[in-house]
N, C-alpha and C positions, 0 to 999 in steps of 0.2 A: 504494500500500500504506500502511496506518494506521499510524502509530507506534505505540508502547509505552504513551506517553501519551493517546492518540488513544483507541488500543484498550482502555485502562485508565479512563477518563473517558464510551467508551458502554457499558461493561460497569456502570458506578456509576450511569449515567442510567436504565437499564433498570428499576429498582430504584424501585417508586412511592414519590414522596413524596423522592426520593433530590435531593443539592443539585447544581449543575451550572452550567460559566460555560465559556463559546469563547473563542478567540486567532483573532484574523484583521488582514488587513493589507489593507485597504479602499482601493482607491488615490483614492477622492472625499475620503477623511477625510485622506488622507496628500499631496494636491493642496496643503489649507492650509498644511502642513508644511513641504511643499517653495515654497511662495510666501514663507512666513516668512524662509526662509534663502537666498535666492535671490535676492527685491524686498525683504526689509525690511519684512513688515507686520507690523504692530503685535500683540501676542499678543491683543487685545480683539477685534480682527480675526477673526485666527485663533480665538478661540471663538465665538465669533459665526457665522460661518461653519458650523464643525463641529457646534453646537448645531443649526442649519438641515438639514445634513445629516443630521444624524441623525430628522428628523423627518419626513424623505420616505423612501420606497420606493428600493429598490437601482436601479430603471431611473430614473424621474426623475431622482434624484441624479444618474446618470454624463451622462443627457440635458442637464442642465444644466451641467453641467463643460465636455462639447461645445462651448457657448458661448463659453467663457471663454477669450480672446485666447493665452493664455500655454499651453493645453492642448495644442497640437502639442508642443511644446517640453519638457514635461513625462513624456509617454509612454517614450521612450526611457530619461528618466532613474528612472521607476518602472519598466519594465521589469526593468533591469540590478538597482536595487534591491530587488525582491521578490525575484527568483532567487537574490539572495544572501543575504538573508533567510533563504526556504525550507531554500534548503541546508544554512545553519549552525543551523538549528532541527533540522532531522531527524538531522542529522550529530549532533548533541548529546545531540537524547530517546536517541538509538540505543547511545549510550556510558552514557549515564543509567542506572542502577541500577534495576531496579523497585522495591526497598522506597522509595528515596527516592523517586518518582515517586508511589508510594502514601502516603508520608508528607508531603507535599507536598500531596495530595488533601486529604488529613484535616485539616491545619494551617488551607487554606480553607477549607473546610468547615464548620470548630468557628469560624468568623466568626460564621455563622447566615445569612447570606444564602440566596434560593431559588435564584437563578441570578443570574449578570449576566456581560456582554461585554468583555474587552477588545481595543483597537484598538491594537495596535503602529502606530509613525511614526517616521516620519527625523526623530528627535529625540534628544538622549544621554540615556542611562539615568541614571532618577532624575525625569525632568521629567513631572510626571503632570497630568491633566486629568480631572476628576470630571462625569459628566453624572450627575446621580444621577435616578432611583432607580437606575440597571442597567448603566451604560456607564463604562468605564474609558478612556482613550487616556496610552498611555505610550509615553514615547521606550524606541529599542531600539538604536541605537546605542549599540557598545563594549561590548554587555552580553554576558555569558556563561551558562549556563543558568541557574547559581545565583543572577543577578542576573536572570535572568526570574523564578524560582521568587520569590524575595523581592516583587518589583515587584509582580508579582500576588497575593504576601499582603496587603501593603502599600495596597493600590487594594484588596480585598475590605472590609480593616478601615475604609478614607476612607469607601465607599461606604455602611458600614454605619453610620455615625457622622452620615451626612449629611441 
């Protein structure tokens, strides 16, 4: 079942011409994340990487992760990760207020951008990563709705600046 916000963001997409931007939690893009805090690699790394990622197709990407020596090891810990994620996103939109869900729409929106992506990661909130034209990746650890709502005003206006 859709959230409030879910439900409130394909009702403003339907709308030609209307502005529009997704949250998702990518476990290829959230791989580097978790190698960063885990092995120590170097954040040049870690963008490097994710810039890569983001330039292939959702199957290669995960086919190639496949590869990667440390990806057993990593599964379980994305696992237990996202579901908690999830949880505490729905648990949150579902307390959320609609006017502020729609005022929040709006606040992005009057950015100008057409659309663009963000990538939540096991990273603390505040630590942002710009692919521009269209890609955001923000830490979401410790954050709370309000501090998702901001994050992703915040990476609207980087992106639009970039």
């Amino acid at each position: 079942m859709a959230s409030k916000a879910q439900a409130y963001h394909r009702c403003m997409q339907a709308t030609p011409g209307s502005f529009y931007w997704s949250e998702d939690l990518d476990e290829s893009i959230n791989y580097w994340f978790w190698r960063r805090r885990v092995d120590g690699l170097p954040d040049e790394m870690v963008v490097a990487r994710v810039r890569e990622s983001l330039r292939m197709d959702v199957l290669p990407r995960h086919l190639n992760l496949e590869r990667e020596d440390r990806w057993p090891d990593y599964l379980p810990v994305w696992q237990d990760w996202k579901r908690t994620q999830v949880t505490a996103q729905i648990y949150e939109s579902r307390k959320t207020a609609a006017s502020i869900q729609k005022r929040h729409y709006e606040s992005v929106a009057s950015v100008g951008l057409k659309s663009f992506t963000v990538q939540w990661v096991a990273a603390p909130i505040g630590e942002r990563w710009l692919f521009p034209p269209d890609v955001a990746v923000l830490g979401v650890e410790g954050a709370s709705a309000d501090d998702r709502r901001k994050a992703v005003l915040e990476a609207a206006r980087g992106l639009r600046l970039s």
